[in-house]
C-alpha positions in Angstrom: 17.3 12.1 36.5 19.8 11.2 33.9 22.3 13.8 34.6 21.7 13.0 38.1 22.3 9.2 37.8 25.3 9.9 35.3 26.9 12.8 38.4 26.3 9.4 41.3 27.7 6.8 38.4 30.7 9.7 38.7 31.5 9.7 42.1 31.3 6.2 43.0 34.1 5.6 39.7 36.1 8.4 41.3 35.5 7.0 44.5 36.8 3.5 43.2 39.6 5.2 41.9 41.0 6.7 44.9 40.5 3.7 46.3 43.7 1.4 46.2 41.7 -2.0 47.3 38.9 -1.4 44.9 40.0 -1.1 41.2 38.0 -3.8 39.4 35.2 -3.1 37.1 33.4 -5.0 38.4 32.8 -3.5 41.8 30.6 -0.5 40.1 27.2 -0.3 41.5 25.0 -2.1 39.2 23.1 0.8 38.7 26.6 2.3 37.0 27.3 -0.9 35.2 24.0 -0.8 33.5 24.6 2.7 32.7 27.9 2.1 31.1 26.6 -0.8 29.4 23.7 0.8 27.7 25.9 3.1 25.8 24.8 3.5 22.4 28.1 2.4 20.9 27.8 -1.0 22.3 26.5 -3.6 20.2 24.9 -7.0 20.6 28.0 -8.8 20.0 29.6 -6.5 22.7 27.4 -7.2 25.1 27.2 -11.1 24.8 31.4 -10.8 24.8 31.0 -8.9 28.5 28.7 -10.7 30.0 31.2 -14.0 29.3 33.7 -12.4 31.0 32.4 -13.1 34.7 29.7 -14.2 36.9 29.6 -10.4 38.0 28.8 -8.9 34.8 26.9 -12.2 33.4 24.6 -11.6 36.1 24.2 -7.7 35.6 23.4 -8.2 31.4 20.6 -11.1 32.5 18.0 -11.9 30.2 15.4 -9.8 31.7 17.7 -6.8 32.9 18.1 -3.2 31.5 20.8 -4.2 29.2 19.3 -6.5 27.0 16.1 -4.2 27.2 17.6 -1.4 25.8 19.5 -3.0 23.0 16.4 -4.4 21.9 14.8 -1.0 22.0 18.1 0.3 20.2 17.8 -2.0 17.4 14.0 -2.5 16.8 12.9 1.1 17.8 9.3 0.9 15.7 8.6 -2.4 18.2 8.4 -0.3 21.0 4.8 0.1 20.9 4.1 -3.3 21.3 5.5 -3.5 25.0 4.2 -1.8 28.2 6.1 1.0 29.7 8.5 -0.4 32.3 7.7 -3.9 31.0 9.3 -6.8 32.4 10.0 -9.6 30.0 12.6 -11.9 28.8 14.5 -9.2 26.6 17.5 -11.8 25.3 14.9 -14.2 23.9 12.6 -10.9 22.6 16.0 -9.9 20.7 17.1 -13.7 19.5 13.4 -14.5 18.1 13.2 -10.8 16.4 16.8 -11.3 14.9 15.4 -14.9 13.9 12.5 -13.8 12.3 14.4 -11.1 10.1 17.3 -13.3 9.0 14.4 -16.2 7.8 12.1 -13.3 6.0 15.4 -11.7 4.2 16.3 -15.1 2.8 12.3 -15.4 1.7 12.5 -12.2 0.1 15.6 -12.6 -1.3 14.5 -15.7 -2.9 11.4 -14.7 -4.5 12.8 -13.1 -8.0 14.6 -16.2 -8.8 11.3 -18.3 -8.4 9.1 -15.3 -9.9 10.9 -13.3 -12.3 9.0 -12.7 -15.9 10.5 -10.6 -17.7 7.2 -9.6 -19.3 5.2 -7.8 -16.8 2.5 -9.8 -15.4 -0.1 -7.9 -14.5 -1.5 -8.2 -11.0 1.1 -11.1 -10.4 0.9 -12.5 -7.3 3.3 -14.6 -5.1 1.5 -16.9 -3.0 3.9 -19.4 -2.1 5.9 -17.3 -1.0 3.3 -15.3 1.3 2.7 -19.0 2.7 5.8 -19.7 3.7 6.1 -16.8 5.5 2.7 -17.3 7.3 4.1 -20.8 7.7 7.4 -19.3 10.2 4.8 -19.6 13.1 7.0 -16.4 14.5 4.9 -12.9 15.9 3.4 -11.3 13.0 4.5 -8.2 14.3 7.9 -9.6 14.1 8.0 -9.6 10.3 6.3 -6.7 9.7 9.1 -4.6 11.3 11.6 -7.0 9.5 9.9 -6.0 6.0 9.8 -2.5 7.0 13.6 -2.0 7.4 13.8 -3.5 4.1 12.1 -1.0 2.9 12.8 2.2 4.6 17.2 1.3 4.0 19.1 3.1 1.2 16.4 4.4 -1.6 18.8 3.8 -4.2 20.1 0.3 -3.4 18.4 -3.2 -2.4 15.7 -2.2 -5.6 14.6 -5.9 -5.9 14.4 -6.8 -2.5 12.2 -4.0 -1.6 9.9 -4.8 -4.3 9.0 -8.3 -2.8 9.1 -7.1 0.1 6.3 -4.4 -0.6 4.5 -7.5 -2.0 4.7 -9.1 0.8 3.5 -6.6 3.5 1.0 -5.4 1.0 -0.4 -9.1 1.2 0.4 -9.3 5.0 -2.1 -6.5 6.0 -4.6 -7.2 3.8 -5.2 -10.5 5.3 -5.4 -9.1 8.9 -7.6 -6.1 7.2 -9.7 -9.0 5.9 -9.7 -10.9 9.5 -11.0 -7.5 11.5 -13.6 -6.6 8.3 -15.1 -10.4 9.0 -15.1 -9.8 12.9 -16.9 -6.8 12.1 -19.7 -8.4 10.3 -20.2 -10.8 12.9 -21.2 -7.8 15.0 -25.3 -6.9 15.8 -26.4 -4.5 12.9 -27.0 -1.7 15.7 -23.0 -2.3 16.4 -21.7 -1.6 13.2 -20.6 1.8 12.5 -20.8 2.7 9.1 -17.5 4.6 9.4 -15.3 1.9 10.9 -17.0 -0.6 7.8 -15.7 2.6 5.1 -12.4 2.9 7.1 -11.6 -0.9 7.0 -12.5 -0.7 3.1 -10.0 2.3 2.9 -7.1 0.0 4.5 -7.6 -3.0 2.5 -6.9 -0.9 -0.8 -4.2 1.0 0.9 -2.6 -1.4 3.0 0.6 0.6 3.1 -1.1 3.5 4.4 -1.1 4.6 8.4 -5.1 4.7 8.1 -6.5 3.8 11.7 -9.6 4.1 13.0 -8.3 6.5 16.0 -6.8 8.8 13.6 -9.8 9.4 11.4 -12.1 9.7 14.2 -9.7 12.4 16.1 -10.2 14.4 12.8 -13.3 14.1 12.9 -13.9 15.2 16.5 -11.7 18.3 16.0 -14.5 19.3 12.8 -17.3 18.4 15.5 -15.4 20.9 18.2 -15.7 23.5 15.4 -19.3 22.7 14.6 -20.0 23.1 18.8 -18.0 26.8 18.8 -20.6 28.1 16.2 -23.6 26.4 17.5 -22.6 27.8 20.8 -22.5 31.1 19.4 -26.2 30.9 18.1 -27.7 28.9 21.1 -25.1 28.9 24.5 -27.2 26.6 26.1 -27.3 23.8 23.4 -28.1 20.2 24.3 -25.7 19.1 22.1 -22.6 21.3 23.9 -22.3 18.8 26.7 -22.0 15.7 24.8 -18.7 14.5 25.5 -17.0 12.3 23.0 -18.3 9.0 22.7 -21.3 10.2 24.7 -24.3 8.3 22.8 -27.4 11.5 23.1 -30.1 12.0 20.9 -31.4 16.0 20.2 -35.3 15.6 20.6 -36.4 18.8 19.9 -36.6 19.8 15.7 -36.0 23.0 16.3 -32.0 22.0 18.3 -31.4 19.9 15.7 -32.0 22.4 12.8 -30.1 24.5 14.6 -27.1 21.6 14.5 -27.7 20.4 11.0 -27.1 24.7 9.9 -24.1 25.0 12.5 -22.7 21.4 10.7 -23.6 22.7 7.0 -21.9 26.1 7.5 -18.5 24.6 9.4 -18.0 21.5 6.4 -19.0 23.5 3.4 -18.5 27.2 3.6 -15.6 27.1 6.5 -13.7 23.9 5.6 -14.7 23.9 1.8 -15.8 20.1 1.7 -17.5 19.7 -1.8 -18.0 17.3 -4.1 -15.7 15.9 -6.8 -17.6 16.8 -10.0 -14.3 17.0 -12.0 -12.7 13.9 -11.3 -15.7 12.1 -9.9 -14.2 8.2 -10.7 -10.7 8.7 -9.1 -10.5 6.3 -6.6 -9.6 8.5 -4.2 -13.0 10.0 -3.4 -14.2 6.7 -1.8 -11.6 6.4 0.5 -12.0 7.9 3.9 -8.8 9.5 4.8 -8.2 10.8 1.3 -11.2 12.6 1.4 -10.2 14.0 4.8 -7.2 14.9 3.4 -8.4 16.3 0.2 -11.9 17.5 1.2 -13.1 16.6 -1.9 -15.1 13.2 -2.6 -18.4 11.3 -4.1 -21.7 11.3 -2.5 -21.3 7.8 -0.3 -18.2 8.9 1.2 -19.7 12.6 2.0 -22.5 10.8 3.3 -20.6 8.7 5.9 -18.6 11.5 7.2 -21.9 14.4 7.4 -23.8 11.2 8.8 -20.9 10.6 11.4 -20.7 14.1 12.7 -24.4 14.7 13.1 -24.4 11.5 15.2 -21.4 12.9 17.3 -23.6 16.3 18.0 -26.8 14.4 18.7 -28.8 14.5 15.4 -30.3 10.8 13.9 -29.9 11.0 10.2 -29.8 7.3 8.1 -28.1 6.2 4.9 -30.5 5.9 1.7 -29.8 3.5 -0.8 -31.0 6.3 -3.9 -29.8 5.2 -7.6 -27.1 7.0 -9.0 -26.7 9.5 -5.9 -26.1 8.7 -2.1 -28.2 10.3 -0.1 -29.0 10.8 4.1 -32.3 10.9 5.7 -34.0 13.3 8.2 -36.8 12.5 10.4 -39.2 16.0 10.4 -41.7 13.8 12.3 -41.9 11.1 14.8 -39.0 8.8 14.8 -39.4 5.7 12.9 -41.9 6.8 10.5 -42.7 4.7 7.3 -43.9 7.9 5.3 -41.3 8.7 2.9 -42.6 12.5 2.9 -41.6 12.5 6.9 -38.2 13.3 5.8 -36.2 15.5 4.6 -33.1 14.3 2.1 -30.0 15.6 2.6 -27.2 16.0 -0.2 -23.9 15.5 1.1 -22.2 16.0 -2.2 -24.4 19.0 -2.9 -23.1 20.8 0.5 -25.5 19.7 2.8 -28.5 20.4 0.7 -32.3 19.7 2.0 -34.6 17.9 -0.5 -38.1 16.9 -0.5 -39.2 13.1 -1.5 -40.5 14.8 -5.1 -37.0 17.2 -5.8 -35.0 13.6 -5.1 -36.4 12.2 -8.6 -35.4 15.4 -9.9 -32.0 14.9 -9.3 -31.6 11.6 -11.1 -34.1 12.7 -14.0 -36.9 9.9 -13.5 -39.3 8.3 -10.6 -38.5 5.6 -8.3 -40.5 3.4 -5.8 -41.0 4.3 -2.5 -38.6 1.1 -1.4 -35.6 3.6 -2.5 -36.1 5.5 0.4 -35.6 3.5 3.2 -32.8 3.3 5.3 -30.2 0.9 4.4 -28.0 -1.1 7.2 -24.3 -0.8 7.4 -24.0 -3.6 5.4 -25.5 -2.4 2.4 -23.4 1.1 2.5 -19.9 -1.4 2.6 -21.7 -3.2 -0.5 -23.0 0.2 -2.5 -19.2 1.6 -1.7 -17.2 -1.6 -2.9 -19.6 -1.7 -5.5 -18.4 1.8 -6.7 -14.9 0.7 -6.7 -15.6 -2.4 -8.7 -16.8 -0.2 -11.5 -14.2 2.1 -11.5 -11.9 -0.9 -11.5 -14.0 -2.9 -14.8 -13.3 0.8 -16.3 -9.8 0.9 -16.1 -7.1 1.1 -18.9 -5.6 -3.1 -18.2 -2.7 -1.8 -15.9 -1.6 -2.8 -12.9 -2.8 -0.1 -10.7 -6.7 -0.8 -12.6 -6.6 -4.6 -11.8 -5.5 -4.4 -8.4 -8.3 -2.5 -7.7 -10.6 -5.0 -8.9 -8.8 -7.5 -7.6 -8.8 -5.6 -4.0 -12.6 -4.6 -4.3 -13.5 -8.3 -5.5 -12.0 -9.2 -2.3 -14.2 -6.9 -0.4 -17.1 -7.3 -2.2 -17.1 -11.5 -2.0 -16.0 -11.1 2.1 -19.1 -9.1 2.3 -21.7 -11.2 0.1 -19.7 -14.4 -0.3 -22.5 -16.4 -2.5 -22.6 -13.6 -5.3 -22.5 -15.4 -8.4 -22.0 -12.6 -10.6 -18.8 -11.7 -8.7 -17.2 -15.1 -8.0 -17.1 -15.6 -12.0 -15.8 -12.3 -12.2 -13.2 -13.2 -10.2 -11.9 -16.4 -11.6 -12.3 -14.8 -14.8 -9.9 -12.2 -13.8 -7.6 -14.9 -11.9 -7.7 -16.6 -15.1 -7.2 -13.6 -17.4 -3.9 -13.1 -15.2 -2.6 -16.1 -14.7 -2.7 -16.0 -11.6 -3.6 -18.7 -8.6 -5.1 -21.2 -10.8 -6.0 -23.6 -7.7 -8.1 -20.5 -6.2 -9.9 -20.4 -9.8 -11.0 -24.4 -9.5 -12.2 -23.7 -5.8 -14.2 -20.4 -6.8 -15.8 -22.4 -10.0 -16.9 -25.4 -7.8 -18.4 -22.5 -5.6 -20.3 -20.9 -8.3 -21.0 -24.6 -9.4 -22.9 -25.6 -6.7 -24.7 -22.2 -6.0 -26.2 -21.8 -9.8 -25.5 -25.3 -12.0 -26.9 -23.0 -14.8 -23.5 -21.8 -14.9 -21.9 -24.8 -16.0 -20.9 -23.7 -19.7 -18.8 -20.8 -18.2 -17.5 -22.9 -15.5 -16.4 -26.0 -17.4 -14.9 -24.1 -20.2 -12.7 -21.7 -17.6 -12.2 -25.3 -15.5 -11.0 -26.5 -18.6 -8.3 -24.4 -19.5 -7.1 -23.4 -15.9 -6.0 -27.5 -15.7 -3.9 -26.3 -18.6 -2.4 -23.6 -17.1 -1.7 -25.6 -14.2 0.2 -28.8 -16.1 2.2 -26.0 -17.8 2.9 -24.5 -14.5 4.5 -28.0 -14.0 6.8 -27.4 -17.0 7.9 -24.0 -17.6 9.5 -22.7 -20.9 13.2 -22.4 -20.5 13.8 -18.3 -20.8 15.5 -17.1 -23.7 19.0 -15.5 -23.5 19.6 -12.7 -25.6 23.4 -12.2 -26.5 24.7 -9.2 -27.9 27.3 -10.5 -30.0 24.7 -12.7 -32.3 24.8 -11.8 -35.6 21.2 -11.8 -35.6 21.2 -8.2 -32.7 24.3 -6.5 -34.8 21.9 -3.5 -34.9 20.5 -3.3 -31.6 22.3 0.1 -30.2 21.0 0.2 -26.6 20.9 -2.2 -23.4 19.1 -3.0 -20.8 19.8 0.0 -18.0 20.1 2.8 -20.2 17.9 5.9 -18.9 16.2 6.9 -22.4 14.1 10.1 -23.7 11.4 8.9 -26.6 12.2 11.7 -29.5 8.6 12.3 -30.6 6.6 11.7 -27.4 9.1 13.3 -24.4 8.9 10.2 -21.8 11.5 9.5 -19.9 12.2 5.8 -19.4 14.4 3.0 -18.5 15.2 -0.1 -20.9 14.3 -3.6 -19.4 14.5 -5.8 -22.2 14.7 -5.6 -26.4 14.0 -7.4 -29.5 16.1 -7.3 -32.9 12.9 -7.1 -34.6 9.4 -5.9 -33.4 7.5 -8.9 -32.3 4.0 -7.6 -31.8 1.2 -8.8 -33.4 0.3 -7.5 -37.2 -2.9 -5.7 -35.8 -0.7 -4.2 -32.8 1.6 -2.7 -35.8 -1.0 -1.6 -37.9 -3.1 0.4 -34.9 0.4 1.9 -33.6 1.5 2.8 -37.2 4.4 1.4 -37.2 4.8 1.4 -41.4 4.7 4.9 -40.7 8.7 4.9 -38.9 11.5 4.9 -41.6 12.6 1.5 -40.5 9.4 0.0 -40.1 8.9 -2.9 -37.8 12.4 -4.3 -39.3 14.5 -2.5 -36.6 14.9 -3.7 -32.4 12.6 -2.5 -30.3 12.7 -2.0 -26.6 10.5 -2.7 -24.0 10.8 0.3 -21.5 9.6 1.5 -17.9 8.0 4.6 -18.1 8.4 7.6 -15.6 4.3 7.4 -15.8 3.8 4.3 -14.8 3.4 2.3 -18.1 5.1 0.0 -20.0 5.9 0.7 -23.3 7.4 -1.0 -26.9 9.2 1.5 -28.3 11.1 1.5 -31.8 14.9 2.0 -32.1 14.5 5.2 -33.8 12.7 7.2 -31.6 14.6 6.5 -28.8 18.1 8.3 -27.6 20.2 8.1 -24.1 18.4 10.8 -21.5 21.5 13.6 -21.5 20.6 14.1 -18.2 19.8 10.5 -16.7 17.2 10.3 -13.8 15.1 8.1 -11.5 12.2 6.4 -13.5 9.3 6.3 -10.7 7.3 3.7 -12.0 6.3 0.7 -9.4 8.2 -2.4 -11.5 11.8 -1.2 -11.7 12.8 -2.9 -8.9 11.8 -6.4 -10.3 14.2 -6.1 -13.0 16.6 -3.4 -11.2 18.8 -4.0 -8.1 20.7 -0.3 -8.0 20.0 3.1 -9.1 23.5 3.8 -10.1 23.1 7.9 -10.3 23.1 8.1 -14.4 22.2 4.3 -15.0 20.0 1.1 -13.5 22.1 -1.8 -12.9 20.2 -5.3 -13.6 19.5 -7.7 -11.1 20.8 -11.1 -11.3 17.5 -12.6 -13.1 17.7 -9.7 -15.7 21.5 -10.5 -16.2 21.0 -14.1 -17.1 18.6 -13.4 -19.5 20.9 -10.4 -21.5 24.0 -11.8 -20.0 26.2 -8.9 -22.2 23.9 -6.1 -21.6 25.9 -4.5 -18.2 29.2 -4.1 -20.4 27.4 -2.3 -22.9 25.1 -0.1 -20.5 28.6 1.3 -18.6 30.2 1.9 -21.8 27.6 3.7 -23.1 27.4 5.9 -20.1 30.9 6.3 -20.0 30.7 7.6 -23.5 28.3 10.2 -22.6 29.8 11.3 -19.5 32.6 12.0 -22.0 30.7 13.8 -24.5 28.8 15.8 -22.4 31.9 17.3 -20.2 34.0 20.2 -21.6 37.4 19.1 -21.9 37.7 15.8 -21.2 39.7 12.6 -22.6 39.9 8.7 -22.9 41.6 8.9 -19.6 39.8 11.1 -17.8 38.5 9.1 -14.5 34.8 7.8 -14.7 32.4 8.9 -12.2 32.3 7.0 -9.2 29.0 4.8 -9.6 30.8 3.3 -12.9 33.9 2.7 -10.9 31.7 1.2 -8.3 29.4 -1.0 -11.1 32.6 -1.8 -12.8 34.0 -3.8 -9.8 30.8 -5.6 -9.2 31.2 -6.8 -12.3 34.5 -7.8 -12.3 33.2 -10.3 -9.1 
């Protein structure tokens, strides 16, 4: 249709041409006009310039024509989803709200590291004023999304900073709308809530910058129940469960078709697809989160259990959720449905590939009895709570870095959105808020919520109520941030800057430099665990605080440090708040970073110009410096 359109669009110009009395532009078809128009080399500002020229082509770039449609399109191609094919809407005010939207969230962004720049890492730091004021635009959320997104998706090497708030931000973003649909979903009747969607929306809020969606989990999980259906067909062609279509809600009567079901489901997830359990790594996160474990067929008993249980129900088999200590487990029903008599079932163990156990060989599993009440079937509900729950405890067992308290932060969240009057988990979570520093008028509102729930709890609260008042009035007056200048008399030994891509001697990491001290400043107890007496300088020599390729942050002493010979990216998640530019053999600071080592840049290119130097055969003091110095040494110059 194209070629065809572009072959008419052809003729008529020829035929305008060839005509003496018709040479204007703008006596092209429309159709041709619009053609000509929505070339890909035309811009906005091109477009607004021709449609000035004359009611003619005014009227052919209209607000709700093909024009403006398609430089909309051109420009904000991930939008497209969000519009009916063929829509017909008011494009020009589409495009002049979108181009709105981004310019008012890049100047947020932009903002944000001059407001929240530490330069000691805060741990879990949050930025909530700054999420409110982009809440507060009033524009379509979908809108800033997108804007965020092409923040984060331009040049990998450039824009460091800005990307980082902006990951913030859309991390924050989506886990408020995550939060919005897991609330809708509790609202729903108990016999509506599918225990996968509840694991699925868990799985989103703790990776909100994951594509996880409902539809694309499920479609996986239709394509193992198709398998499951190709060898049950081969046993039994005429199986009930065959002609369930998906979606289909049909219950297998007969035991004997469903055995046959549960062997068929058993034999395709465990001995075809190689699902198992993750005995080796059994507290990564990872296992409880659906599309991970889809992805890694590996995981922990609650998640196996929600996919097996899932699947059966797609091929027609009722099995339930059991609340068993220490070990997920499902339930089969040998006799009549609905039965109270815990030996009417059979267990099944989803993390032990599908295995059938007896009431009796359960207790064997955990290594002691348990009432009969740990048999039942548990509602949707309390699977979300028993697979938050795991999360908090891998989160109260992590090692104090960032990744470890956002996931207590994230599965706090969860937990508190499910069971919102937990007292044991609201002072958790101020204590945490307060341990980090963080949203100190959220604390006051959680302790008055734990106040009035249990007033037995008013030592805890009023001591934490206490000093979160303090951190607030010093909120009001901030320290003013040291500058550390080079050419003090007191730093005449520090050798390195802030920039520099390092190798630690004795422990191999490769890491970047973000900030140093003439002197080590730790504590005397910090010093004495890290054995410091044991260096040959001792703690009387700088040391420098340092991104590590690992993902820690580390205080390292002068002398076990030297310049990487063969500089690289650092991967670790909190470069770009002190970092604006990977610079090929260098980081170059961002402007927060600068004012706080204001000598530091100068130092970092000569010391990479020095090495370039000493590292390549043959070549003098006037030999011309790689381009990225050239480059850093004119941004410095402005």
């Amino acid at each position: 249709m194209a070629t065809s359109a572009v072959a008419e669009g052809q003729q008529s110009l020829n035929g305008i041409i060839s005509d003496p009395q018709s040479k204007n532009l703008t006596d092209l078809p429309t159709e041709l006009l619009e053609h000509i128009l929505c070339f890909p080399v035309l811009k906005n500002v091109d477009i607004c310039n021709v449609s000035c020229c004359c009611k003619r082509l005014h009227d052919v770039c209209h607000e709700r024509g093909k024009v403006w449609g398609h430089q909309y399109k051109l420009r904000w191609p991930r939008l497209q989803r969000f519009y009916r094919q063929n829509e017909c809407c008011d494009w020009l005010r589409e495009y002049k709200t979108r181009h709105r939207v981004g310019i008012q969230i890049r100047r947020t962004v932009e903002s944000i590291s001059k407001r929240f720049f530490t330069e000691v890492p805060c741990v879990g730091q949050v930025l909530g004023d700054s999420f409110a004021e982009i809440e507060s635009l009033g524009m379509p959320e979908h809108f800033c999304e997108d804007e965020l997104l092409f923040i984060l998706n331009s040049d990998k090497s450039k824009s460091l900073t800005l990307k980082y708030y902006a990951k913030k931000i859309l991390y924050f973003l989506r886990q408020q709308n995550i939060l919005r649909s897991l609330k809708t979903f509790l609202e729903q009747p108990a016999e509506q809530q599918s225990a996968l969607e509840g694991a699925i929306l868990v799985d989103q809020y703790c990776n909100p910058l994951a594509e996880v969606t409902l539809n694309s989990v499920s479609a996986q999980l239709d394509e193992i129940a198709e398998k499951v259906k190709k060898m049950l067909k081969i046993k039994n062609s005429s199986h009930p469960s065959l002609r369930i279509a998906q979606g289909d809600c049909f219950v297998v009567e007969d035991f004997e078709l469903q055995t046959q079901v549960v062997c068929a489901l058993n034999s395709v997830l465990y001995e075809q697809l190689q699902y198992k359990g993750n005995e080796s790594d059994y507290y990564n996160p990872l296992n409880s989160y659906i599309h991970q474990v889809l992805l890694r067929r590996t995981g922990i008993p609650i998640s196996l259990s929600v996919l097996y249980m899932t699947l059966a129900h797609k091929l027609g088999v009722q099995v339930e959720p059991v609340n068993f200590p220490n070990h997920f487990l499902l339930r089969w029903c040998q006799k009549q449905r609905g039965s109270e008599d815990i030996y009417d079932y059979v267990y099944i163990d989803a993390f032990g590939k599908g295995k059938q156990l007896t009431a009796k060989e359960c207790e064997y599993l955990i290594g002691h009895q348990v009432t009969a009440d740990y048999y039942s079937a548990i509602s949707t509900t309390e699977v979300l709570l028993r697979m938050v729950g795991n999360l908090l405890n891998i989160g109260k067992r992590g090692e104090g870095n960032e990744k470890s308290y956002q996931l207590l932060r994230d599965s706090l969240d969860l937990y508190l959105t499910i069971n919102p009057d937990n007292v044991q988990y609201l002072l958790l979570q101020a204590r945490l808020y307060f341990h980090l520093g963080i949203w100190p008028e959220k604390v006051l509102d959680i302790l008055q919520h734990i106040q009035a729930l249990d007033p037995s709890q008013h030592g805890a609260v009023g001591y934490l109520v206490q000093h979160t008042l303090e951190h607030i009035q010093h909120k009001k007056h901030p320290a003013t941030p040291e500058v550390k200048k080079r050419s003090a008399a007191e730093h005449v030994e520090v050798q390195y800057s802030v920039g520099l891509i390092m190798k630690h001697k004795r422990s191999g990491y490769n890491c970047v430099i973000y900030g140093w001290d003439p002197k080590c400043t730790m504590s005397q107890e910090w010093i004495t665990t890290m054995r410091v007496h044991q260096l040959s300088s001792g703690a009387n020599q700088p040391f420098y605080n340092v991104l590590v390729q690992d993902g820690t942050c580390r205080y390292a002493a002068q002398e076990n440090l030297e310049p990487h010979s063969a500089p690289l990216e650092i991967g670790h998640p909190e470069v770009g708040r002190y970092f604006s530019e990977f610079a090929n053999d260098h980081y170059f600071a961002n402007e927060e970073l600068q004012t706080r080592y204001p000598e530091d840049m100068v130092e970092t290119l000569a010391t990479v110009q020095d090495l370039y130097h000493r590292l390549t055969p043959g070549s003098g003091t006037q030999d011309q410096a790689p381009a990225a110095d050239q480059n850093n040494q004119q941004a410095m110059a402005m």
